[in-house]
N, C-alpha and C positions, 0 to 999 in steps of 0.2 A: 085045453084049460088046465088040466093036471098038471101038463110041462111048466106052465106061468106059474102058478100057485107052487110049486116044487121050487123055481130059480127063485122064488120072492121070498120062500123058508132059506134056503139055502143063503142069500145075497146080508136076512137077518142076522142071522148067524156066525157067520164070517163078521161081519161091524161088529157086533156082541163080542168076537172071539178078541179084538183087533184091538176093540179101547178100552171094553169096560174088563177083562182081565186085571192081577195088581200089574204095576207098572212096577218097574225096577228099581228096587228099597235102597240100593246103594248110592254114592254121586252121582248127581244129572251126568251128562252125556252130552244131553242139547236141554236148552229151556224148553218152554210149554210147547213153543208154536212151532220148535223146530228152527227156528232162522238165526238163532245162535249156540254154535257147538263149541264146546269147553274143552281144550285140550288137555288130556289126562297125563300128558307126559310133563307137566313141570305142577301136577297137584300132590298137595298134602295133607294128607285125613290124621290129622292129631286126635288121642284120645285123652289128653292131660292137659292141664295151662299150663306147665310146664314148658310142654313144647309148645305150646300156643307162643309163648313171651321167646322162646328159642327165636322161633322162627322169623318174628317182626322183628328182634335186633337183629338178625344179619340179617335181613332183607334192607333197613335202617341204616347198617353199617354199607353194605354192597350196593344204596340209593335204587333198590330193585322196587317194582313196584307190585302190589299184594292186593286184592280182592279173595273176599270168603262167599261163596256159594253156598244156597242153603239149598231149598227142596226144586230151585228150577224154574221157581211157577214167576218168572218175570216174564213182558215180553217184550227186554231192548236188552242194549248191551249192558245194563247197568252195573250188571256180575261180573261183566269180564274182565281178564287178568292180560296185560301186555308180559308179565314177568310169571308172577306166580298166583297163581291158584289154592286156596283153603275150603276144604268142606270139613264141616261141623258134625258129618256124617257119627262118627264115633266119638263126639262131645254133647253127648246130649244122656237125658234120664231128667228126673226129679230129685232138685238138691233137699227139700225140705218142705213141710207144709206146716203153717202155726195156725191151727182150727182156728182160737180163741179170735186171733189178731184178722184170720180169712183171708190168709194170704199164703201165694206158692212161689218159692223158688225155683227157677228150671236153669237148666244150663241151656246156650244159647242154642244148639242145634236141636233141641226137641221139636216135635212140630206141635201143632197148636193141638190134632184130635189125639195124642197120647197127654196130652197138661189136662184135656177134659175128662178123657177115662181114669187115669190118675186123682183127679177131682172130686169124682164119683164115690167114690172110698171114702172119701172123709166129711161125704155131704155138701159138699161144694160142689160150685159150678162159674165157668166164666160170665161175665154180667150178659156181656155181647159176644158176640162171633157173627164173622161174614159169612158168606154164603159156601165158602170149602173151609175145609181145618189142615190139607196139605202141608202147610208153610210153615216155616222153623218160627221159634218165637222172636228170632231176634230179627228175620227176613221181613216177618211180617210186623213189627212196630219201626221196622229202620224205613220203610216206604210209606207208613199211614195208611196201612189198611185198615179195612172199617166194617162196620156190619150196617145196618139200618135202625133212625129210631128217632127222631128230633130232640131229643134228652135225653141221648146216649152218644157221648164221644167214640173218635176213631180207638183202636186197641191201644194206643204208644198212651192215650190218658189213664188204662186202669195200672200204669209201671209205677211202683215206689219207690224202686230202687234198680241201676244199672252199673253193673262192672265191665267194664274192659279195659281193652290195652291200648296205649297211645301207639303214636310213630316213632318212638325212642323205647320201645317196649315199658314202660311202665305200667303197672296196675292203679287203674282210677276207679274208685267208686264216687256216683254220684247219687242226687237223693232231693226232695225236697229242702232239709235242713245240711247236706253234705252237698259243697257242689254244686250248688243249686244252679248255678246261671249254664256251667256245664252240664247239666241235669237236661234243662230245657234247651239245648242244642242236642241232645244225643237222645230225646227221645224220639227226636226223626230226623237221622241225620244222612240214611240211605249210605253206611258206613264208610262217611267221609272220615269220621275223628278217630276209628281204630278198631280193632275185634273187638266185639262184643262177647262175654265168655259168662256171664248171669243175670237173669231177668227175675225181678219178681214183681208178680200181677197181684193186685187187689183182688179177690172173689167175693164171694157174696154165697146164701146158703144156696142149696140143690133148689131147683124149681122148675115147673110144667108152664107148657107153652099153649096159648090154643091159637091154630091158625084157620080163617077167614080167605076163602078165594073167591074171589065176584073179578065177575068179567063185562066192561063198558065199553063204550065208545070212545077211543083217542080225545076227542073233543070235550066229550064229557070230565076227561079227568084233570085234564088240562086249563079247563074253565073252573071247577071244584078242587084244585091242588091245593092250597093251604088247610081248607076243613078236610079234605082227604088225607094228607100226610099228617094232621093233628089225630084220626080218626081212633088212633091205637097208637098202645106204646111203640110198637114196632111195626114203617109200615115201607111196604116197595111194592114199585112199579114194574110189569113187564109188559112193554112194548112193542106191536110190530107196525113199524109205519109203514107200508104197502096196503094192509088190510085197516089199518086206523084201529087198532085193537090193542088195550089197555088191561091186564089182568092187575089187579089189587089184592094184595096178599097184606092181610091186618092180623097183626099176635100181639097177645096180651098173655100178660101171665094168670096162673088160673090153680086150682086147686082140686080141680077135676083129675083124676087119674088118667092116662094113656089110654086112647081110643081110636078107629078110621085110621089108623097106622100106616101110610102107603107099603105094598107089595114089592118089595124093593125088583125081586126079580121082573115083573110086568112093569114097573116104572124103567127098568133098562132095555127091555123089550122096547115100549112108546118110545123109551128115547131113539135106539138102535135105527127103528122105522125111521123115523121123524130126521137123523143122520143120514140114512140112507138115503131118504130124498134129496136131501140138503147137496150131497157130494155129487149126484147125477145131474141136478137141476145147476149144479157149478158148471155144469160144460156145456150150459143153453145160459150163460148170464142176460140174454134181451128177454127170456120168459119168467125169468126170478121174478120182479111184482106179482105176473098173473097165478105165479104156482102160490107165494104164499099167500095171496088172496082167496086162492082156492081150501089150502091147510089149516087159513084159521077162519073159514067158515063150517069148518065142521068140529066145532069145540076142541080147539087144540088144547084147549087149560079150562076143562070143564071145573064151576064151582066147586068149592067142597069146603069140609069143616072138620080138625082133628085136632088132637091134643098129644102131646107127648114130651116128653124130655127135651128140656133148652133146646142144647146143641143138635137134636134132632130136626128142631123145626129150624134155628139158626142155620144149619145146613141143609145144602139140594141133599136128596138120596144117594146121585151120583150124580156128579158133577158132569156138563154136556164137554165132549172130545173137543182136539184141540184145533184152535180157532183164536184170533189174531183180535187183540183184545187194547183199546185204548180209554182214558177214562176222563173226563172232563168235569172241572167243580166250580160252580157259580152261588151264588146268593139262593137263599130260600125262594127269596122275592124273583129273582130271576130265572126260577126255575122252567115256568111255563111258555116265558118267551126262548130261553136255548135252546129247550126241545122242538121250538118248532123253526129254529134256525137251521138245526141241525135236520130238519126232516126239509128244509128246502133245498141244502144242500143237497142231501141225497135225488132229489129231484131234479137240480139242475145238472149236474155230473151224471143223470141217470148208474145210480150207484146202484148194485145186481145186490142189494141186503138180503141177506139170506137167514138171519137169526133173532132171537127177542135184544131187546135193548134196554138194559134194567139201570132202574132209579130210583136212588136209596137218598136218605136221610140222617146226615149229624150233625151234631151239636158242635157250638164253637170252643173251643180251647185256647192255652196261651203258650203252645208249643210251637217255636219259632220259626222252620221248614214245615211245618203240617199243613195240609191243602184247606185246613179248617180252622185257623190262627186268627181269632177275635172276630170269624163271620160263621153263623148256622148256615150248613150248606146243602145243594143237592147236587149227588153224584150223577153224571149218565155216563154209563160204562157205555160204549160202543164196543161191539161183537159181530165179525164177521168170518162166515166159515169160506176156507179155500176158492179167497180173489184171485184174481189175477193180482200183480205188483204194482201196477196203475191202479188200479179201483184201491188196492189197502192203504197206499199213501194219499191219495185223493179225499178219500173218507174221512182218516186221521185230520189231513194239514188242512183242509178247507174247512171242516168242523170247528178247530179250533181256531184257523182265521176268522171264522163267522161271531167266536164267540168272544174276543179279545175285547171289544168293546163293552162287553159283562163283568171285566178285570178278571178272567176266565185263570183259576189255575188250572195242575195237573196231579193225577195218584201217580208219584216215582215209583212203582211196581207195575205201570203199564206201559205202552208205546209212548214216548214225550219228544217232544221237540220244541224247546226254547232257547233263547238266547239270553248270555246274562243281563241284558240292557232289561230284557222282558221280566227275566227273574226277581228282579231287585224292586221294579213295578209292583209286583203284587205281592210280595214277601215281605213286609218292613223292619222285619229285622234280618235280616240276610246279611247287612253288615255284621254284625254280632256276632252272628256265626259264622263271618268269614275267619274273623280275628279269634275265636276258639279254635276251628280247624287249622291256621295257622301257628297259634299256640301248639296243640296238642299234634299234629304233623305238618313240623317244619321245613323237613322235605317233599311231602307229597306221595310218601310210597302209597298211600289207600287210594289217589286218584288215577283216575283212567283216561281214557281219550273222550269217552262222554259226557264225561262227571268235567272235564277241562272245559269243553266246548261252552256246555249247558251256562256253566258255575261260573266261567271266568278266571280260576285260578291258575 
């Protein structure tokens, strides 16, 4: 009994030593999941616009083609570079903060938790944030990422203003009243129209969060989804269909000071375990149902109630290791029938699901590539830890085949696969922004072999 108990410290430990250490502060290497590696011999880490504008006109002049890599956290090829390679790595910092007006400039490569610590200083705070702060600012508004909230937009709607570079090198700002119609294509354009080199976000003062965890029945939530996703200003779903278990995380803002604070070190601990299973139960995938039916009958996500700083509760503690991540976006209204399309899926494919499947909440916008362009949506991330290569495509493509008839889009910061006939379907203004991106790179050096396939251009 001592020997078990000894390899079971030990097996924790090692996971703990493996993922939750920092990861490497410099240029990606490979993205999240591992399944695309970025060749370091034809990258360039600029620390000036200077050389930012150098480098797209001879890339321009030499018709070479140029993608910029921020922190990694994509999971397709959407980064890659056929030519050359940019990381933003040494262009980043805080250009400026104007209290009065509640707003911050960053240069593109910041990531999103140094714009909040930075924030913090002058009593600010971002409105939203998703559930990690890893990702550069300009990675994370060029994809529509998002946080949760039915009356909170994705992050590309709190931008007032974006500069970058065309495909002829030129410097463009654009803005509400500068640019405008440029504006609304580049604030999610998943850097088809050119480097982006300054963002600046709208903020809002410092404020506490209080968050609500109640845990229901799959059924239950899914039959009560509209008054549940009204229930708080910020509200998301975790998931696990095997066990039909529904965790509801509701935050509201609050006035109450920092309280129930989780233990970050024992929250990495729970996770480490909760990993550890996940990896060994990967090489019995026909017993995956019974184990996590087993793991969330003994309160995997027991209740609780804390309060603390925004971005505290806006963010996990630590975010779960890495795991092969797709993300599907349908109608408010449609929400409770995708999800259980997607769980017949997984049933008829016998898919070995091994992780929570979380469902968030935003608001519609008029931003022209955004998964959330004139419809309030809800997001279901799909997460699955170390499939096999059949089970990760099977989950992805048959999910979203299931969901097509929902006018089902996609987060360009996760796994996608469309076609442009599909694109144009549920984008309505995709034309528009063909003929910007056109305009603004007339050869095409920011496009890739994905960005062609997808896009059509």
């Amino acid at each position: 009994m001592a020997g078990w108990r000894f390899s079971t410290i030990v097996i924790i430990v090692v996971w703990t030593l493996v993922h939750f250490l920092p990861r490497n502060e410099g240029p990606p290497v490979v993205n999240y999941d591992n399944t695309v590696h970025f060749n370091h011999d034809n990258l360039h880490i600029p620390s000036t616009k200077e050389e930012l504008v150098q480098l797209v006109k001879s890339a321009s002049e030499d018709v070479r083609k140029v993608r910029v890599i921020g922190s990694g956290h994509s999971w397709s090829q959407v980064a890659q570079s056929e030519d050359i390679l940019i990381s933003l790595h040494n262009y980043a910092g805080v250009v400026s903060v104007d209290v009065q007006e509640k707003t911050v400039t960053v240069k593109a490569g910041t990531k999103l938790k140094d714009v909040t610590w930075a924030l913090e200083e002058y009593g600010l705070a971002m409105q939203n944030l998703g559930s990690i702060s890893e990702q550069t600012a300009a990675g994370a508004i060029s994809t529509g990422t998002h946080g949760t909230g039915k009356n909170y937009g994705n992050l590309a709607t709190l931008v007032t203003k974006l500069e970058f570079i065309s495909g002829e090198g030129e410097i463009i700002t654009a803005s509400a009243d500068e640019n405008p119609e440029i504006f609304k294509a580049a604030q999610v354009s998943i850097g088809m129209l050119g480097v982006i080199t300054e963002v600046t976000f709208q903020c809002v003062d410092r404020f506490n969060l209080e968050e609500t965890l109640t845990v229901h029945s799959l059924d239950y939530c899914l039959n009560n989804l509209p008054k549940l996703a009204s229930s708080a200003e910020h509200v998301k779903f975790w998931i696990e269909l095997h066990s039909n278990t529904c965790a509801v995380f509701s935050v509201d803002q609050t006035s109450e000071e920092p309280r129930d604070t989780p233990f970050i070190f024992m929250w990495n601990m729970k996770v480490a375990v909760y990993v550890t299973i996940l990896w060994v139960a990967s090489f019995f995938p026909q017993h995956t149902a019974k184990i996590m039916r087993l793991l969330f009958s003994i309160e995997m996500f027991p209740a609780h109630n804390r309060v603390d700083v925004s971005h505290r509760v806006f963010n996990v503690p630590h975010y779960l290791p890495n795991h092969h991540e797709g993300e599907l976006v349908v109608s408010i209204e449609d929400c409770a029938q995708a999800i259980r399309e997607v769980k017949r899926v997984v049933e008829k494919f016998e898919i070995p699901l091994n992780f929570v499947q979380e469902i968030r909440f935003v608001q519609a916008d008029d931003i022209w590539l955004s998964p959330n362009y004139k419809r309030n949506s809800c997001h279901i991330t799909q997460t699955i830890y170390n499939p096999s290569e059949e089970h990760r495509l099977l989950y992805f493509y048959e999910s979203y085949k299931a969901l097509k008839k929902l006018s089902v889009r996609v987060h360009w910061g996760k796994a996608f696969q469309m076609s442009p006939a599909e694109v144009k379907a549920v984008y309505p203004k995709f034309e528009d922004f063909a003929k910007i991106q056109t305009l603004l790179d007339p050869k095409g050096i920011f496009l890739n072999e994905l960005l062609r396939q997808t896009f059509g251009f």
